[in-house]
N, C-alpha and C positions, 0 to 999 in steps of 0.2 A: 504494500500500500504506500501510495506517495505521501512524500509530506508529513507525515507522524509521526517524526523522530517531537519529543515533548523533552519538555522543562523537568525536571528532575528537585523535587523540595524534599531538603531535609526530615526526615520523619521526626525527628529529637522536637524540632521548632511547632512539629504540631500539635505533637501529645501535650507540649507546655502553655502551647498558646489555649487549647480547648479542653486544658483538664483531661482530656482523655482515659478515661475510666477511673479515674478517681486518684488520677497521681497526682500527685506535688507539682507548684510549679519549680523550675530552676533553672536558675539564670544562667548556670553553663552550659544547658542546651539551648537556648536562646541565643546566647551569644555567638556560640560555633555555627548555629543557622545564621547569622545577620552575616558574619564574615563570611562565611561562605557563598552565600549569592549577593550582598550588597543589600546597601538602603532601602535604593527604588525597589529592586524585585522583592526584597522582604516587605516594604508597602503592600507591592501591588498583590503579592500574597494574601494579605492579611487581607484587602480589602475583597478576594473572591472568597475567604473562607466565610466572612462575615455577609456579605451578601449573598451567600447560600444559607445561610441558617438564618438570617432577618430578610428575603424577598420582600416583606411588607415594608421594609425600611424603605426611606428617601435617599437620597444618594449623598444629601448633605449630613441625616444620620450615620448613614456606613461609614462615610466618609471621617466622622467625627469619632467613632471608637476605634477607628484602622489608626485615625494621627495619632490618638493616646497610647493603641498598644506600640507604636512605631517610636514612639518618643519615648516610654517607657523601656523599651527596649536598647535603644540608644544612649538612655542616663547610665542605665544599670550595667552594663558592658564596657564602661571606662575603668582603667586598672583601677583606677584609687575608690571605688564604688562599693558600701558596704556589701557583705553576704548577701544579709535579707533584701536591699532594696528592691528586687525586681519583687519578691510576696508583698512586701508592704505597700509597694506601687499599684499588686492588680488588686491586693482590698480597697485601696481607694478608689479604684476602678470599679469596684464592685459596689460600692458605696455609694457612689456616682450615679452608677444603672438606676438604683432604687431611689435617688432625688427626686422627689414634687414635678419638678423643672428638667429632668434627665434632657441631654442633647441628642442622647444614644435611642437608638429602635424602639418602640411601643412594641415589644414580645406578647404576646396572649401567655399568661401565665406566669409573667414572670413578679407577679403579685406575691405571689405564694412563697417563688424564692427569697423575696424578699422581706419575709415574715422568719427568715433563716438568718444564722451568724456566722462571720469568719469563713472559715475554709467550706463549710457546708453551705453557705451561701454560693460561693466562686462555684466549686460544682454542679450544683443546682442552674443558677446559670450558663454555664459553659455547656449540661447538659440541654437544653430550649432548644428545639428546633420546628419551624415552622412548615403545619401540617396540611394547609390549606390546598386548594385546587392549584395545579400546573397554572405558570403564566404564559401566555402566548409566545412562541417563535417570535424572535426577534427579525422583525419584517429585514429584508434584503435592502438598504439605502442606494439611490443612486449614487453612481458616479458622482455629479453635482453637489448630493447631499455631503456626499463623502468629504469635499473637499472644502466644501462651505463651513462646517464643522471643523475640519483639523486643522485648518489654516486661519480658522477664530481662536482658537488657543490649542496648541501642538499640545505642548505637556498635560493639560486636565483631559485629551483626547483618548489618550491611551486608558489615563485611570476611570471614565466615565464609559469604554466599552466594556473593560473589567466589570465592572457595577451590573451594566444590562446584560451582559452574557451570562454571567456567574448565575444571577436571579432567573432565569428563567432554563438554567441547568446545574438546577441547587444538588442533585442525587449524583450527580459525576467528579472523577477524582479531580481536584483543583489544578492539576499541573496541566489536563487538556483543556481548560479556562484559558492560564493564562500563554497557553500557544495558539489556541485560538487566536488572542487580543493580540501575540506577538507578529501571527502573518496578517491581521488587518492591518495591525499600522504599521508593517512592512509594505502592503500596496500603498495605504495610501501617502506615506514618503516617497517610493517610487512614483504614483499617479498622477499625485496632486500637484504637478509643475505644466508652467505654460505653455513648454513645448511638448509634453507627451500628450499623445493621441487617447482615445478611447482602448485602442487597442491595447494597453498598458493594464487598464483593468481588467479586458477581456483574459490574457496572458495570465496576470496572477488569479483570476475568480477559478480558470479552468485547472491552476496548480491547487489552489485548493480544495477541488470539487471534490474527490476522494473521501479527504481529510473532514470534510463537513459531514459526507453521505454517515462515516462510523460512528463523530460525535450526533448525530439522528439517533442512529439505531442503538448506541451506548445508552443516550438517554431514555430512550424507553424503555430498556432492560433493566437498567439502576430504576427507574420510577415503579417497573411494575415489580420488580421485589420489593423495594422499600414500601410500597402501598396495596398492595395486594395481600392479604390474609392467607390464601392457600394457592401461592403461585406455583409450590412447586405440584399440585397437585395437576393445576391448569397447564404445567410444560410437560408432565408426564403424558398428559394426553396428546397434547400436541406432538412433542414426537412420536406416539404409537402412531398419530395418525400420516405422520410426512414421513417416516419412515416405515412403517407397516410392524413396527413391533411389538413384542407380546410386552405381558403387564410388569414382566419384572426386568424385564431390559429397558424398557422407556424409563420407569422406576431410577432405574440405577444411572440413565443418563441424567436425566431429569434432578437427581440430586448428587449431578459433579455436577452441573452448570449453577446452579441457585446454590450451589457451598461455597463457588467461587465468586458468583454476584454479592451471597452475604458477607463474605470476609473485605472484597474490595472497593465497593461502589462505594461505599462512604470514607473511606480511605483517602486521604487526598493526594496522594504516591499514587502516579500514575503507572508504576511498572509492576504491580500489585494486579491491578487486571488485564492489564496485556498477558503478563504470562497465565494468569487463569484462562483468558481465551483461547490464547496458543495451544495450552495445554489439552481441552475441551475441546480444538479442530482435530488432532489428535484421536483423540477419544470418540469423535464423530466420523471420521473419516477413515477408521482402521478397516483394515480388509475383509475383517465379519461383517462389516455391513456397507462395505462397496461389491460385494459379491454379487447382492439380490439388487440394488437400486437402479435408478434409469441412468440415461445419458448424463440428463442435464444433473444429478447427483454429482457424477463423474466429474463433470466441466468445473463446477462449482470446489471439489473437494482438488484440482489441479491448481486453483488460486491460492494467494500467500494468505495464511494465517486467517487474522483479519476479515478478507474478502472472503472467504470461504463466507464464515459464519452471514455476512453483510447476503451474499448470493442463497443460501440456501433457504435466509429465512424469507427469499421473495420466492420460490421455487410455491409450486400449486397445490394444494393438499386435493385428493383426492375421497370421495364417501365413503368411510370402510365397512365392509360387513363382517361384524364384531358378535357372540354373543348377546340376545336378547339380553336387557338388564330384568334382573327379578323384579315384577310387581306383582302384589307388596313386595316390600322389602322384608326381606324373613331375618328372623332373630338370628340366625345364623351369624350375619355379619360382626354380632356381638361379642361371638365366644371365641377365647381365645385358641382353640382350635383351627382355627380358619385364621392364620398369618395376614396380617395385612387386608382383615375383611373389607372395610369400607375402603382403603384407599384402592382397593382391587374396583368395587363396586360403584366409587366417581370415575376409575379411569373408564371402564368396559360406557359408563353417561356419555362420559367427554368426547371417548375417542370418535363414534359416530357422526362428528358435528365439523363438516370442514370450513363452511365458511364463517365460523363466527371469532372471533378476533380474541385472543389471551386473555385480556382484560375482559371481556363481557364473559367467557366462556367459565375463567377462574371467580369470577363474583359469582356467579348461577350456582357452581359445585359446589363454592362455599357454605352456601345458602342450604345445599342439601346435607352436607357434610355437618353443618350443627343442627338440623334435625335428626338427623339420625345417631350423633352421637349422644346428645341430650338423651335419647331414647335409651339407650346401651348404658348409659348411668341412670336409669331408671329402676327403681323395685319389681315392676311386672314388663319388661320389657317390650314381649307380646302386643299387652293391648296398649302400650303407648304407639307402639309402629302403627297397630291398629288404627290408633285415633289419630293418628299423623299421616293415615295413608293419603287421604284427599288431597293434602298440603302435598305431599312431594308428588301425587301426578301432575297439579298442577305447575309444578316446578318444573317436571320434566316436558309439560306441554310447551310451556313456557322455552324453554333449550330447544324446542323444534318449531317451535316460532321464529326465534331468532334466527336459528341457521336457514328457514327456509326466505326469510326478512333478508339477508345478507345476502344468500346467494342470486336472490334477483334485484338487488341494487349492485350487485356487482355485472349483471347481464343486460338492463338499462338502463334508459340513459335517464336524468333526474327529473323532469316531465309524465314522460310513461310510469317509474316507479310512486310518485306524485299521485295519478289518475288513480291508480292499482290499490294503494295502499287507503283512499277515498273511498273506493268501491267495497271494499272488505269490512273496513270500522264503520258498522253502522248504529244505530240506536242512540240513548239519549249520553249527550257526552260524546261523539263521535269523534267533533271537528278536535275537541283537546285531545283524545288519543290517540287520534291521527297523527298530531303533532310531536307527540311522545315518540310514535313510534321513528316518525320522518327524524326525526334532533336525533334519536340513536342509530339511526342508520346512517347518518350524513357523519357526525362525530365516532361513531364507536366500531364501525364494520373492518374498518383497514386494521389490517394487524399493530399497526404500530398506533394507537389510538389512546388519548391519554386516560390511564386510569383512573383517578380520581373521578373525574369527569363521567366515567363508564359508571362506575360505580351507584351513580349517583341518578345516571339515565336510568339502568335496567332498577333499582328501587320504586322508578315512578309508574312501570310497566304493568299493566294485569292481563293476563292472557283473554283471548275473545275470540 
């Protein structure tokens, strides 16, 4: 893959700057982070880790806790500087958050922190992270735009794309942040002079076309583990289905990807999930399961690392015919006799469903996977399934609503699917769940579809 060799951050400078799991802070990892990449890059650091955990911040917020820990950093790292200064710097830093008047993010919650002391305080805080809906793609700027912008202040250029990129790929590791920010305003130093042509943009947009398409698909895979409830249940399925596998091979691939999403995506060490991916092309590609698959498997598992993973998840799923799923659901699923009952029992759901998208497919299972557990912690088991039976057919009518919803918004065009969808929902209340259904097909059917958002659509759904 072109273009994605990335920035490389100190991991010492992160665990201290975000408490990370509950350690101390300390100013010798700190400090060996600032000397090793320098002031600006330790800013512009600080300012993607911060604007991934405060998106609801202004930029003059982010801005304003990036200067303190940046300064803070800079007093406490001169030889003659007490021990403690850098702890007694972020208490006051912590103290600060919880002011009337704070300059810092409006956090939801972090009221509560602030009902905390000392060191439980600072982790308390450092743990906040903000849980709201994805914010929109950061629209593509003209050329003009570009240059209108960097040529009104060069310097606040760079740290104000950090800010919008960062916030709107809060779930990815900060070092593809900030190379993202380093090859835009590599174009637009190149672009933005009087005698380069258009063609100067054109040149670097297509060297980084690549590079943009994996931060795409990165970010959906960090969004849909970190906001997805039972993701890996929903990848399980999904590879039985794009690969034709039984329950305990999808099983096993399905959790080496999602061990390696959960150890790295929030990681801000970019080389943390690269080599998970690499690792997982690997694992995806080995010759048990190039044996059986098609061409275009083939083609895909010949590209580097990377593009494999980018190529196969655009590859077709096909409808597979799977054992009928038991209705009812019989007790069975409960006893520990039966290995892996239910998650055997969402996959045999899932795997049937080709055109419905991760996110809607993994909310749906979910949905069924706590009634049925609920049941299996129950005293009479039996007649709890019993009295839950209604609830999970509608659940599963539900799952073949959707998928038959997707796969003809995927076959017309948005008119015809429009008329179609009109002609179906009728009765009283029709025109709103029409609309229901049109808003999750238009937002949630592509694979790559933002979860929170999915989540949120199929909730408002009732089968008909």
């Amino acid at each position: 893959m072109r273009n994605t060799a990335v920035i490389l951050i100190p991991a010492l400078i992160i665990t201290t700057l975000l408490a990370d799991k509950g350690k101390n802070y300390a100013k010798e990892n700190v400090c060996q982070g600032l000397k090793d990449i320098g002031i600006e890059k330790f800013k512009e650091m600080v300012t993607v880790l911060y604007s991934q955990k405060f998106p609801n911040g202004t930029f003059q917020e982010v801005s304003c806790v990036a200067d303190e820990m940046t300064k803070l950093a800079e007093k406490c790292c001169k030889d003659d500087a007490s021990p403690d200064c850098y702890d007694k710097g972020a208490t006051e830093i912590s103290e600060k958050s919880c002011g009337k008047d704070s300059p810092f993010p409006k956090h939801p919650g972090i009221e509560q922190c602030c009902t905390l002391q000392g060191q439980e305080r600072k982790l308390c805080l450092a743990s906040l992270r903000y849980t709201a809906d994805e914010l929109p793609s950061l629209t593509e700027p003209t050329n003009e735009e570009i240059c209108t912008e960097y040529t009104k202040d060069e310097k606040d250029y760079s740290v104000r794309y950090v800010y919008e990129f960062a916030r709107r790929h809060r779930n990815i590791p900060a070092g593809f942040v900030l190379n993202a920010t380093q090859n835009h305003v590599r174009m637009a130093e190149r672009c933005c002079r009087p005698d380069i042509k258009n063609s100067c943009f054109l040149q670097e947009r297509l060297q980084m076309r690549s590079s943009n398409i994996f931060l795409k698909f990165l970010s959906n895979v960090c969004n849909n583990q970190v906001n997805l409830k039972s993701f890996k249940f929903g990848l399980s399925a999904y590879y039985g289905n794009l690969l034709g596998l039984s329950f305990e091979e999808a099983s096993a691939m399905s959790g080496h990807f999602h061990s390696g999403l959960e150890k790295c995506c929030l990681k801000p060490q970019p080389e943390c999930i690269i080599e998970e991916l690499t690792s997982f092309q690997k694992v995806i590609c080995g010759e048990s399961n190039l044996n059986a698959m098609s061409e275009d498997f083939h083609k895909c598992c010949k590209k580097p690392a990377l593009d494999t993973l980018l190529c196969l998840d655009d590859l077709k799923r096909q409808p597979r015919q799977s054992p009928d799923v038991a209705n009812p659901v019989s007790s069975k699923l409960c006893e520990e006799a039966q290995p892996h009952g239910i998650d055997r029992y969402l996959f045999l759901t899932g795997v049937n469903h080709a055109s419905i998208s991760l996110p809607v497919l993994t909310t749906v299972l979910d949905r069924i996977k706590n009634t049925v557990t609920a049941c299996c912690s129950s005293a009479d088991i039996t007649t709890c399934l019993t009295e839950k039976e209604s609830k999970l057919k509608m659940t599963q009518a539900l799952l073949s609503k959707l998928d038959d919803t997707c796969s003809r918004y995927f076959r017309l065009d948005l008119p015809a699917f429009k008329t179609r969808m009109q002609k179906e929902v009728q009765g009283e209340g029709g025109e709103k769940r029409t609309q229901a259904w049109l808003d999750l097909a238009i937002s949630c059917c592509s694979q790559r579809s933002p979860a929170q958002l999915c989540q949120k659509l199929v909730s408002t759904l009732t089968y008909h």
